[in-house]
C-alpha positions as CSV (number, residue, x, y, z in Angstrom):
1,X,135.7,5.3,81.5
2,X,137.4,6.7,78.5
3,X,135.1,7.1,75.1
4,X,136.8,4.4,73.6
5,X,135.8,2.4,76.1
6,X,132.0,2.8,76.4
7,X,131.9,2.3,72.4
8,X,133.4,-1.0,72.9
9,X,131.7,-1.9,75.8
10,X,128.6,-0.5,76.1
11,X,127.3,0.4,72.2
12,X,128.3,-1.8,69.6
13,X,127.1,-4.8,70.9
14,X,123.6,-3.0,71.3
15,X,124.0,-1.9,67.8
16,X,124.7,-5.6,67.2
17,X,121.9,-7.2,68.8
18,X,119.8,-4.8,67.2
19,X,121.1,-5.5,63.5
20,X,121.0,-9.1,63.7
21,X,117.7,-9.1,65.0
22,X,116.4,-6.3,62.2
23,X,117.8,-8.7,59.6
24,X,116.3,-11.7,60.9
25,X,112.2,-10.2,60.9
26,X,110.0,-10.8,57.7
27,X,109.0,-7.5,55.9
28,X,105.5,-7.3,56.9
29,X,104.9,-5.3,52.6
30,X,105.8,-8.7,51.5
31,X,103.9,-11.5,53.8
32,X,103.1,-13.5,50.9
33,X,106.7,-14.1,50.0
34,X,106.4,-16.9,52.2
35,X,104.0,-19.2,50.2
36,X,105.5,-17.9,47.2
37,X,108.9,-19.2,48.6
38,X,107.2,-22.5,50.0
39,X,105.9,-22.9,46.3
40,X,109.1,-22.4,44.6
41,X,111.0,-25.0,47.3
42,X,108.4,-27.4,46.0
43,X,108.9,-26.8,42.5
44,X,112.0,-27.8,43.0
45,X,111.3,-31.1,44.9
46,X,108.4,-31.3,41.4
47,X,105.9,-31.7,44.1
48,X,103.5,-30.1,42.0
49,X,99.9,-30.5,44.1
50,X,102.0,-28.7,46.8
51,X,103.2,-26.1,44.5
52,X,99.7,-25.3,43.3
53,X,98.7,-25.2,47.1
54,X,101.0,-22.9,48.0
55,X,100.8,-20.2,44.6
56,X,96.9,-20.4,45.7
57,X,97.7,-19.0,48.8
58,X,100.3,-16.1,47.6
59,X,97.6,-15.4,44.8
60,X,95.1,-15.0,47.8
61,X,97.0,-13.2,49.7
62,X,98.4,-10.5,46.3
63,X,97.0,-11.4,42.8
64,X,99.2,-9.4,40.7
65,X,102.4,-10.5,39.5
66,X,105.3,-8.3,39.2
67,X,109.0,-7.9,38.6
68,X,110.1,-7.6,41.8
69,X,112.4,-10.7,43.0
70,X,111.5,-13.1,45.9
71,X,115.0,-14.2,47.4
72,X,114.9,-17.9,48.7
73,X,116.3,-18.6,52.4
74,X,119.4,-20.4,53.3
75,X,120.6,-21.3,56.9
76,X,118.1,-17.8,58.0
77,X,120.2,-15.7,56.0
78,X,118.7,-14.1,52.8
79,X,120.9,-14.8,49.8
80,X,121.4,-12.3,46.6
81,X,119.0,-12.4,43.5
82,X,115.7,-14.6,43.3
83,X,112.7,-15.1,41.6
84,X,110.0,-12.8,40.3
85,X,107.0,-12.8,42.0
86,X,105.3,-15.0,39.4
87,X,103.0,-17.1,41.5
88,X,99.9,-17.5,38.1
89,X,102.7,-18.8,36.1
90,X,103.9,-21.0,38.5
91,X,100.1,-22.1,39.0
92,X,100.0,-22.9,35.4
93,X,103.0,-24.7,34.9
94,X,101.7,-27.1,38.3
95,X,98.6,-27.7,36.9
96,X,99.7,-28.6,33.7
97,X,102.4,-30.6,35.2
98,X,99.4,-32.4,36.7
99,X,97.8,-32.7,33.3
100,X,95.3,-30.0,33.7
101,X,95.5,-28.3,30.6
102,X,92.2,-26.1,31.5
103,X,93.8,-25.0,35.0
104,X,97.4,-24.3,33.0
105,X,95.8,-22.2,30.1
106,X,93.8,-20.1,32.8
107,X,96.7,-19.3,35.0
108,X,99.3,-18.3,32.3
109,X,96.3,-16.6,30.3
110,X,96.5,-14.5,33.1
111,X,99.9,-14.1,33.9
112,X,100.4,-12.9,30.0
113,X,97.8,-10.3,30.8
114,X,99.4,-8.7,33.8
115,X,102.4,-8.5,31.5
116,X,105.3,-8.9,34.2
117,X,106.2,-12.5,32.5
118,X,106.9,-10.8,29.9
119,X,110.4,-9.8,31.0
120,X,111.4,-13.8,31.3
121,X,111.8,-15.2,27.6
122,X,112.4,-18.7,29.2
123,X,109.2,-18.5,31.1
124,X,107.5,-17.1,28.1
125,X,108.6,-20.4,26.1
126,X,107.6,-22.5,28.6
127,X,104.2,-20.9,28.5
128,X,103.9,-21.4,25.0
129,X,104.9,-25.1,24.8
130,X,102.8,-25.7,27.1
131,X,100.1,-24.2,25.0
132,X,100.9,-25.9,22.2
133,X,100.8,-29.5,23.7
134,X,97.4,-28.2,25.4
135,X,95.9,-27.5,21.9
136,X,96.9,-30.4,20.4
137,X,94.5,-32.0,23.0
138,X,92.1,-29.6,21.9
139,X,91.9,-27.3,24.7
140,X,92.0,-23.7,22.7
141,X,94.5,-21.1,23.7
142,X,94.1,-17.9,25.0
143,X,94.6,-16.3,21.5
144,X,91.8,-18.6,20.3
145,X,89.5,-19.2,23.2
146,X,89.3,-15.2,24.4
147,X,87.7,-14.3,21.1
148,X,85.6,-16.9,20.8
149,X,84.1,-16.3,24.5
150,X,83.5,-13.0,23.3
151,X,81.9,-13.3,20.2
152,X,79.6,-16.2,21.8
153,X,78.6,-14.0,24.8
154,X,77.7,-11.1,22.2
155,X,75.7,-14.0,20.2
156,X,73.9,-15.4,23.3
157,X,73.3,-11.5,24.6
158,X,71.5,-10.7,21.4
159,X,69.7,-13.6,21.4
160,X,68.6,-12.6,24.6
161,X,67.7,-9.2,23.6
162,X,65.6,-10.7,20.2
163,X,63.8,-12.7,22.7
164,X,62.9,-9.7,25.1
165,X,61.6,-7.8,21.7
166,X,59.7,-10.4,20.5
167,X,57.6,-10.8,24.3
168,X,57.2,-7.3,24.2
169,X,55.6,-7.7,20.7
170,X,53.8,-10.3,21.9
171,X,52.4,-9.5,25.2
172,X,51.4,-5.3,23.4
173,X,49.0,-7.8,21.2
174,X,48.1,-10.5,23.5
175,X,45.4,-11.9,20.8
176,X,48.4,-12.9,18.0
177,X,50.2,-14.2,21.7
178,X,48.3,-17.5,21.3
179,X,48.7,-21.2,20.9
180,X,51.0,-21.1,18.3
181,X,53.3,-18.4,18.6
182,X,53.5,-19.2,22.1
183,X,55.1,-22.8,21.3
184,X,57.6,-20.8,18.9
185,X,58.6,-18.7,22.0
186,X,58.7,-21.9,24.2
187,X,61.3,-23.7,21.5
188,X,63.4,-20.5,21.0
189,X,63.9,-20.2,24.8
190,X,64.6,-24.1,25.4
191,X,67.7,-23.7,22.6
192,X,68.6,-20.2,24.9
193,X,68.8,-22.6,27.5
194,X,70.8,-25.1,25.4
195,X,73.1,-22.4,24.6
196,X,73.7,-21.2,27.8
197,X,74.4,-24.6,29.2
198,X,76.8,-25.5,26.5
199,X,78.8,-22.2,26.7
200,X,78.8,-22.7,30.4
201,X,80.5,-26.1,30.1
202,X,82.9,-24.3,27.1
203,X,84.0,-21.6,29.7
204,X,85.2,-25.0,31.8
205,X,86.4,-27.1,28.7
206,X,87.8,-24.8,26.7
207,X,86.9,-27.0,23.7
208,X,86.0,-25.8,20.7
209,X,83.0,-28.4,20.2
210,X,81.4,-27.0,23.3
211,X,81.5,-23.5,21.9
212,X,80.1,-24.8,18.4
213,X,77.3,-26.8,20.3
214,X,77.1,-23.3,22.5
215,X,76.5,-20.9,19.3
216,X,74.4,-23.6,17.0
217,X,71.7,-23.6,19.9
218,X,71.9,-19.6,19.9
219,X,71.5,-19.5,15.8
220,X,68.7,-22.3,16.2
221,X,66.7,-19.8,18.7
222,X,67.6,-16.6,16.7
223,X,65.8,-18.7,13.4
224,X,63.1,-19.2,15.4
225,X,62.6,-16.1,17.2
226,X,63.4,-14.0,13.5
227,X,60.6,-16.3,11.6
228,X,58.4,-15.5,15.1
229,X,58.9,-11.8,15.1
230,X,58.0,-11.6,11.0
231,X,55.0,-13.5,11.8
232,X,53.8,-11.6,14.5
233,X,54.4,-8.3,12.5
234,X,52.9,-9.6,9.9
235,X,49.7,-10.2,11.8
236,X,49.8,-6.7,12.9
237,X,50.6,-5.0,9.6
238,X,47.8,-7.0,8.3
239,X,45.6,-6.0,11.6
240,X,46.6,-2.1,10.8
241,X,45.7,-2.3,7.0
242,X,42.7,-4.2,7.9
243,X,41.9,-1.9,10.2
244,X,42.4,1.3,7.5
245,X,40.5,-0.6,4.9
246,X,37.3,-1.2,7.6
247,X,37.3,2.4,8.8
248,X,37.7,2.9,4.6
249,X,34.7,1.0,4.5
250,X,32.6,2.1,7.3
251,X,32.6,5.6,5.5
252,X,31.0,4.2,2.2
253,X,28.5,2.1,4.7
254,X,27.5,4.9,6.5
255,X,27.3,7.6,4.0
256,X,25.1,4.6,1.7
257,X,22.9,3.7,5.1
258,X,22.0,8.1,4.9
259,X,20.9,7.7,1.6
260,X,19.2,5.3,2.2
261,X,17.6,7.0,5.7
262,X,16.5,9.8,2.9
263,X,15.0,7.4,0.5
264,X,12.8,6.5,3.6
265,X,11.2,9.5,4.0
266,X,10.7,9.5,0.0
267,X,9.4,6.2,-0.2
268,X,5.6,6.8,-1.2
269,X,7.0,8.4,-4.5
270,X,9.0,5.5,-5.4
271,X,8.2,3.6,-8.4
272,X,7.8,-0.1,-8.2
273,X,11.0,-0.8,-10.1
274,X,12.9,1.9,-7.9
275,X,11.9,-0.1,-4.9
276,X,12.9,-3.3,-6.2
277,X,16.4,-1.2,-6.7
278,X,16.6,-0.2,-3.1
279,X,15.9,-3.2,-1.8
280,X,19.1,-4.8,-3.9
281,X,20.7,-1.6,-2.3
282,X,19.7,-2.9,1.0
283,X,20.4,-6.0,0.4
284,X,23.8,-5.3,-0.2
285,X,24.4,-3.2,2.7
286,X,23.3,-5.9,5.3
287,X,25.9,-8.4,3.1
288,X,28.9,-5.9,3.0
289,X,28.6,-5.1,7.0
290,X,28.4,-8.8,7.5
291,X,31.7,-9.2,5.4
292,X,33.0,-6.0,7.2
293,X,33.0,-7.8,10.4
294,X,34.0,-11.2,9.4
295,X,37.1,-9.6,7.7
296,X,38.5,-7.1,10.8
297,X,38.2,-10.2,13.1
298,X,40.1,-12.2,10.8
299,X,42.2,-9.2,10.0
300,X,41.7,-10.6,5.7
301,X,42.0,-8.4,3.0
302,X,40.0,-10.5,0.7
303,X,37.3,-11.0,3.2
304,X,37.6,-7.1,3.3
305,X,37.5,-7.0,-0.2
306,X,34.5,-8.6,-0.8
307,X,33.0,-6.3,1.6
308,X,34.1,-3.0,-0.4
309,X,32.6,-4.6,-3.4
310,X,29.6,-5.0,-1.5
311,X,29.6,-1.7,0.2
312,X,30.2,0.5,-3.4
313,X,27.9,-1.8,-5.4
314,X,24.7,-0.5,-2.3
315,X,25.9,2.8,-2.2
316,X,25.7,2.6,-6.3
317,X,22.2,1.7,-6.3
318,X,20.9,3.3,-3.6
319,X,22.4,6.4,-5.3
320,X,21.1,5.6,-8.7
321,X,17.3,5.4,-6.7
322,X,17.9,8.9,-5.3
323,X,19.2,10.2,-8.8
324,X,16.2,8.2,-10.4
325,X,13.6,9.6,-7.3
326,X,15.2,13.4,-7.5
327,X,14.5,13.7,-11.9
328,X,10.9,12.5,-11.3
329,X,10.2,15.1,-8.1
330,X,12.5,17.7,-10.2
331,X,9.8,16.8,-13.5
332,X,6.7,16.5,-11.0
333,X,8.0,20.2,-9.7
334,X,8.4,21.5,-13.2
335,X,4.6,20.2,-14.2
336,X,3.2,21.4,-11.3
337,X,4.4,24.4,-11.7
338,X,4.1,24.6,-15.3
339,X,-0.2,23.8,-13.6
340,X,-0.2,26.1,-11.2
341,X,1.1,28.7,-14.0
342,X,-1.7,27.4,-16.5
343,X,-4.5,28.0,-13.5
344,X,-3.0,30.8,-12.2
345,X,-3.1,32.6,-16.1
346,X,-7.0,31.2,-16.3
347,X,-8.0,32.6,-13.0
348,X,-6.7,36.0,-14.4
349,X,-8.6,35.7,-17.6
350,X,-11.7,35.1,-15.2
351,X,-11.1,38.1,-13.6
352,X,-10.3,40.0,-16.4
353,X,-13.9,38.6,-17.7
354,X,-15.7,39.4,-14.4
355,X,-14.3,42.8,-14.4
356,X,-15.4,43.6,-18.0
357,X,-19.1,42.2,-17.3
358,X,-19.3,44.3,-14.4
359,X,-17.9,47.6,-16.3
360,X,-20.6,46.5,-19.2
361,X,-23.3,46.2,-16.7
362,X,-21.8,49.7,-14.9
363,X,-22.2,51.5,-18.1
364,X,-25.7,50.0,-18.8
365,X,-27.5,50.8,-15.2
366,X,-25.1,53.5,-13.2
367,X,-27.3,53.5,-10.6
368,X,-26.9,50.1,-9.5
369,X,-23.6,50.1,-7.6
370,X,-22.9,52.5,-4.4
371,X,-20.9,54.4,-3.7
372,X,-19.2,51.5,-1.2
373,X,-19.5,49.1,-4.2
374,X,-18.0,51.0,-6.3
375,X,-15.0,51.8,-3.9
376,X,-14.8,47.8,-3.2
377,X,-14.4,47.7,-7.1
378,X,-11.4,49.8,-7.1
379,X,-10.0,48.0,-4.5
380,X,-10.8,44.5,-6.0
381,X,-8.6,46.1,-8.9
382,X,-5.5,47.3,-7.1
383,X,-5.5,44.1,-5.3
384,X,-5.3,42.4,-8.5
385,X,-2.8,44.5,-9.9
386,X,-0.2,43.3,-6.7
387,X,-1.5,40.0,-7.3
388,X,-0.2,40.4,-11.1
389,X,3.2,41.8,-10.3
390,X,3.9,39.0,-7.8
391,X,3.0,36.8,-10.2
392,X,5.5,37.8,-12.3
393,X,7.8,37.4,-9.8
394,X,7.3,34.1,-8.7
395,X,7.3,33.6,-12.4
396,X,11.0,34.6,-12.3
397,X,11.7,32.6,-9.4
398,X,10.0,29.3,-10.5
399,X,8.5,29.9,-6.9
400,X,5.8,27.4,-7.3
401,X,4.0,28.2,-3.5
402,X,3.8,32.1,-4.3
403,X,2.0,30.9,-7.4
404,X,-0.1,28.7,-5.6
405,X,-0.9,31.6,-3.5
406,X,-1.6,34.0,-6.4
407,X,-4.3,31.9,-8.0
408,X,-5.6,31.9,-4.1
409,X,-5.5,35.6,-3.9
410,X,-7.1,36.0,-7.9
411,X,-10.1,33.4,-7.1
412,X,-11.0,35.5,-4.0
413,X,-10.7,38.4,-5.9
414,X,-13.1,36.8,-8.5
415,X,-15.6,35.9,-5.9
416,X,-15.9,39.8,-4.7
417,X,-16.7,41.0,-8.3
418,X,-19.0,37.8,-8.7
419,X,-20.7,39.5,-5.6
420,X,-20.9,43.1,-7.3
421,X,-21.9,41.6,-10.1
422,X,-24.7,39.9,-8.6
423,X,-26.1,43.5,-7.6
424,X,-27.1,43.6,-10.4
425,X,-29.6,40.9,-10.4
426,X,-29.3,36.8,-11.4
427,X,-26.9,36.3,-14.3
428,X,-26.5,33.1,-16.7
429,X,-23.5,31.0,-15.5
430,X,-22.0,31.4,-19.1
431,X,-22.1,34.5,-18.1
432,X,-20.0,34.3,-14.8
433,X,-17.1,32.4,-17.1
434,X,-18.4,28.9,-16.7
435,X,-17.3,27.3,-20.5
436,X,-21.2,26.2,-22.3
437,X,-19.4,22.8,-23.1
438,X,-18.6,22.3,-19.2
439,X,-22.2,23.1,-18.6
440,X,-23.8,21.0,-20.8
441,X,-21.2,17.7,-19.8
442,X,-22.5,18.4,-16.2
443,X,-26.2,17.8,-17.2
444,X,-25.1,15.4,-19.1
445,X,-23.1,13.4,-16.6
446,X,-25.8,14.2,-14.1
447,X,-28.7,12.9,-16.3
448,X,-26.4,9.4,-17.0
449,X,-25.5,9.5,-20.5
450,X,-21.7,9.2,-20.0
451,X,-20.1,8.6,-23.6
452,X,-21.9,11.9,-24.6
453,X,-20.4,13.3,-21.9
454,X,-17.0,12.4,-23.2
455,X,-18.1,13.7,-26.3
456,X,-19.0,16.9,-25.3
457,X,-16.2,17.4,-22.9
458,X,-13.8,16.6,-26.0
459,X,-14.6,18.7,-28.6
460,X,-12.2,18.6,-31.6
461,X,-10.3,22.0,-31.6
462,X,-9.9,21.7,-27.8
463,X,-10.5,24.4,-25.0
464,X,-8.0,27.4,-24.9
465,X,-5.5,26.7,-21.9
466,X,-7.2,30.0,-20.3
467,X,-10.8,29.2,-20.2
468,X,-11.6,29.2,-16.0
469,X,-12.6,26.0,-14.4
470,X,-10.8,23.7,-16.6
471,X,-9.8,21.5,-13.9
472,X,-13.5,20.5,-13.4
473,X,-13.8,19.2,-17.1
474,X,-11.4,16.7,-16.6
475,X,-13.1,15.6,-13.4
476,X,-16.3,15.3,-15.5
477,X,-14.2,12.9,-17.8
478,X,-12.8,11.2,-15.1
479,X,-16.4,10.5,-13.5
480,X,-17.9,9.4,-16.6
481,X,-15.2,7.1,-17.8
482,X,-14.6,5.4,-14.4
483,X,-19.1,5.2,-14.5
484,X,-18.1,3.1,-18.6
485,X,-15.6,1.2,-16.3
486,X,-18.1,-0.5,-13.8
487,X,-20.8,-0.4,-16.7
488,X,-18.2,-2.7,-18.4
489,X,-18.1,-5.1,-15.2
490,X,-14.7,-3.9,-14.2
491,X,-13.5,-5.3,-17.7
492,X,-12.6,-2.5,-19.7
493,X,-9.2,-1.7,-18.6
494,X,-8.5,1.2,-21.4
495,X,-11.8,3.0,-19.6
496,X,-9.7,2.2,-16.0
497,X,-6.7,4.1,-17.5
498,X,-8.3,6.9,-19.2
499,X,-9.9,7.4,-15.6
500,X,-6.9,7.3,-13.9
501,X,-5.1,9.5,-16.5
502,X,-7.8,12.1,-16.2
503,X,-7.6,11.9,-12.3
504,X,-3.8,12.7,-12.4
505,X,-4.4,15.4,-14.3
506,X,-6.7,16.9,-12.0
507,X,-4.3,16.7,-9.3
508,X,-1.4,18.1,-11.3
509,X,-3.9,21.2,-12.0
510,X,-5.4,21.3,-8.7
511,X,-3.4,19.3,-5.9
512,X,-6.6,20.2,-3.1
513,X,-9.2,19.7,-4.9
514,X,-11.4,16.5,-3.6
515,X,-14.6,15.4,-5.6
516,X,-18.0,17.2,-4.0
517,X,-20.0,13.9,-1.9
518,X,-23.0,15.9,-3.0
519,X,-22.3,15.5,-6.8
520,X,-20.5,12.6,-6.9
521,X,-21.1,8.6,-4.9
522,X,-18.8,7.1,-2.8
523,X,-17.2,4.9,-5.0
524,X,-16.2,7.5,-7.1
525,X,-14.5,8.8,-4.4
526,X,-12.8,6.5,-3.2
527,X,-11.3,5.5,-6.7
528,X,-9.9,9.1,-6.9
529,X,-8.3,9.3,-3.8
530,X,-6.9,5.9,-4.1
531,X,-7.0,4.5,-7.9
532,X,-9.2,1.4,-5.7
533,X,-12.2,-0.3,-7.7
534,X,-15.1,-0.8,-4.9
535,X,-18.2,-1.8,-7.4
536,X,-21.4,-0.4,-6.6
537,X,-24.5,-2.0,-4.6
538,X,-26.8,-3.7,-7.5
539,X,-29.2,-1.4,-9.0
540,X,-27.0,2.0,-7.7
541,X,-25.6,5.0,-9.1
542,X,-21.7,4.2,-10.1
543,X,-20.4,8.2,-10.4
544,X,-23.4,10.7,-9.4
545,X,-25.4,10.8,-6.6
């Protein structure tokens, strides 16, 4: 067999078969042609509920639209030219053939989107008739209805995020979560609700009503949950400040409740009036603590206000008693130094005395003292010479215990030359330093006649600050004016006071010193120690034993 015969016989109709039956299978890239196609047939026939059925499918099966052109079948041959693959538009135009204007706008919304439409101006007008008849129905376009889904989702989402804020406020101060605010919430949240529901139903519509209905509820909540949040912040601001002001407060409570914690330990020296004073101060404090808390649980500045008032108006007085209590112990210090001074300087002068009466009575009988008296002398006299120079120290220093101590020191020292002196054989007491005046009021006193006593004790020109035992003259006085007090029948209240004015200065001169039970009676006594009246069994002695 020649070549030319196996090509004729043998190949080409191999080649044939094989080229008819190439051109006759579907392109397996392209499957969804085929519903597209079926959709455009129907188109034709206007049988729109089929075309929509079949663009469904060819959507399903490849969503995007494109350029590319879909060639219709004729007799199983594919013919030249054909459509784009447009199956949303197509959609759109079905649906609002079948008077679906919702359905239409979504499916050319997003044909316009994927932008291959965009390359068919006839389409394009179609599109945008259709829009227009659509709106007039009052179904918003896609120019319209886009924004406003987005502006309404950002209102709703901040809505949302106001209402998170304002639980988190809430539930961080659980006590302002109550009743009231609570019911705010619960209204804010049912218009979120409302909002939701009616934007819902506006992403179906399309309708502008359904979007104002959507974003009224979402301004209704936001108004709720704005007045809600300035409330609740309010509450805490006012919580905070309350909070500062009470610890404020607390400060001038406590440092008033430690002055008054000192005045306690002061309180025998407090005049009546000054205790009257503290107990205003006290008064106050109990007031301004019971304000204090009323006012943090209510979280009121006014009811915190009152309680400052309170709070500085105690402190004032209790401060005022302490300033008061402090000038009289600060004048009680400076006279019982200025005392102590006074019977310090007389106890000198005694011993200055007893040391001249014993160098007098040296000089007269030599022979007297020993030698280990007269080395106690000497000693007696160095001591006393310390004794001066710390005196004059303490002097310096306003060191009221040294001088205490140094009138100790000098009486002791007195009593050893008192016993030298003795040596020498009995000695007058106006001898030994006693005044003749404080002599002759004791016998006097002693024997009953008290105004003489007075008398005696009184003289005119006065004792010299110095003279020893001064202290005991005014106890004479005391004595025999408190005896003309009971004499009186407890009726003479001048004598009381003169008694009692003689009896404080005995204890400014000598704090210690206690009336002797062998000199004095009971009664007595007990009236010095106390400033008490006890009157005497009838018939007995009122001052002297």
């Amino acid at each position: 067999m020649t070549p030319a015969e196996f090509l004729t016989r043998r190949l080409l109709p191999a080649i044939c078969t094989a080229g008819i039956i190439m051109l006759t299978l579907p392109f397996p890239a392209f499957a969804q042609d085929d519903a597209f196609r079926a959709g455009l047939d129907a188109r034709a026939d206007k049988k729109w509920r089929d075309v929509t059925v079949e663009m469904r499918r060819a959507i399903q099966a490849n969503p995007q639209e494109s350029t590319r052109k879909v060639r219709s079948r004729l007799g199983g041959l594919l013919r030249q030219g054909g459509m784009e693959y447009l199956p949303h538009f197509f959609l759109g135009e079905a649906l609002f053939n079948l008077q679906d204007c919702v359905g239409a706008m979504d499916a050319w919304s997003i044909s316009e989107r994927q932008g291959a439409i965009q390359s068919r101006t006839d389409l394009l007008m179609i599109v945008q008739g259709g829009y227009a008849t659509c709106e007039a129905k009052g179904v918003l376009t896609p120019a319209k209805y886009d924004p406003l889904v987005a502006r309404t989702t950002q209102h709703i989402t901040e809505v949302n995020s106001q209402a998170a804020a304002v639980v988190k406020l809430g539930t961080a101060n659980i006590d302002l979560w109550q009743s009231e605010a609570r019911q705010q919430y619960d209204r804010a949240s049912s218009e979120i609700q409302n909002a939701r529901t009616s934007f819902e139903a506006a992403i179906k519509s399309r309708a502008q009503p359904d979007f104002n209905a959507a974003n009224a509820a979402a301004d209704r909540a936001k108004n709720i949950l704005v007045a809600l949040e300035a409330t609740l912040n309010g509450a805490i601001g006012a919580r905070i400040t309350a909070q500062r002001d009470a610890r404020d407060i607390e400060q001038v409570l406590s440092a008033a409740e430690a002055l008054d914690r000192l005045l306690e330990t002061k309180k025998a020296k407090l005049t009546p009036s000054l205790v009257s004073t503290r107990m205003e101060g006290r008064d106050g404090l109990n007031r301004a603590r019971e304000r204090l808390t009323a006012g943090v649980k209510a979280s009121s500045a006014s009811i915190l206000g009152e309680s400052r008032t309170l709070a500085v108006d105690a402190s004032s007085k209790l401060k005022r008693v302490l300033d008061e209590l402090t000038g009289l112990e600060r004048e009680a210090l400076s006279r019982q130094f200025a005392d102590a001074t006074e019977e310090a300087q007389r106890t000198f002068a005694y011993v200055d005395d007893a040391l001249a009466r014993l160098d007098r009575l040296t000089l007269d009988r030599p022979a007297v003292l020993q030698p280990d008296a007269v080395a106690e002398r000497e000693t007696v006299q160095r001591e006393i010479a310390t004794v001066r120079r710390r005196f004059d120290a303490a002097q310096r220093t306003e060191n009221l215990p040294s001088i205490v101590e140094v009138s100790r020191l000098t009486r002791d020292a007195a009593n050893r030359l008192n016993r030298l002196i003795s040596l020498f054989g009995p000695i007058p007491i106006t001898e030994r330093g006693v005044h003749p005046a404080l002599v002759e009021g004791a016998r006097l006193f002693f024997a009953g006649d008290y105004q003489k006593v007075l008398s005696t004790l009184n003289p005119p020109e006065g004792f010299r600050p110095d003279i020893p035992l001064q202290v005991h003259i005014h106890l004479f006085r005391a004595a025999a004016l408190y005896a003309l007090f009971v004499r009186s029948h407890e009726t003479d209240e001048a004598l009381r006071a003169q008694a009692l004015a003689e009896v404080e200065q005995c204890r400014r001169m000598a704090p210690d010193l206690q009336p002797d039970p062998r000199a004095f009676a009971p009664s007595f006594i007990r009236f010095f120690r106390t400033g008490a009246i006890t009157s005497p069994p009838k018939g007995g002695s009122v001052a002297a034993k």
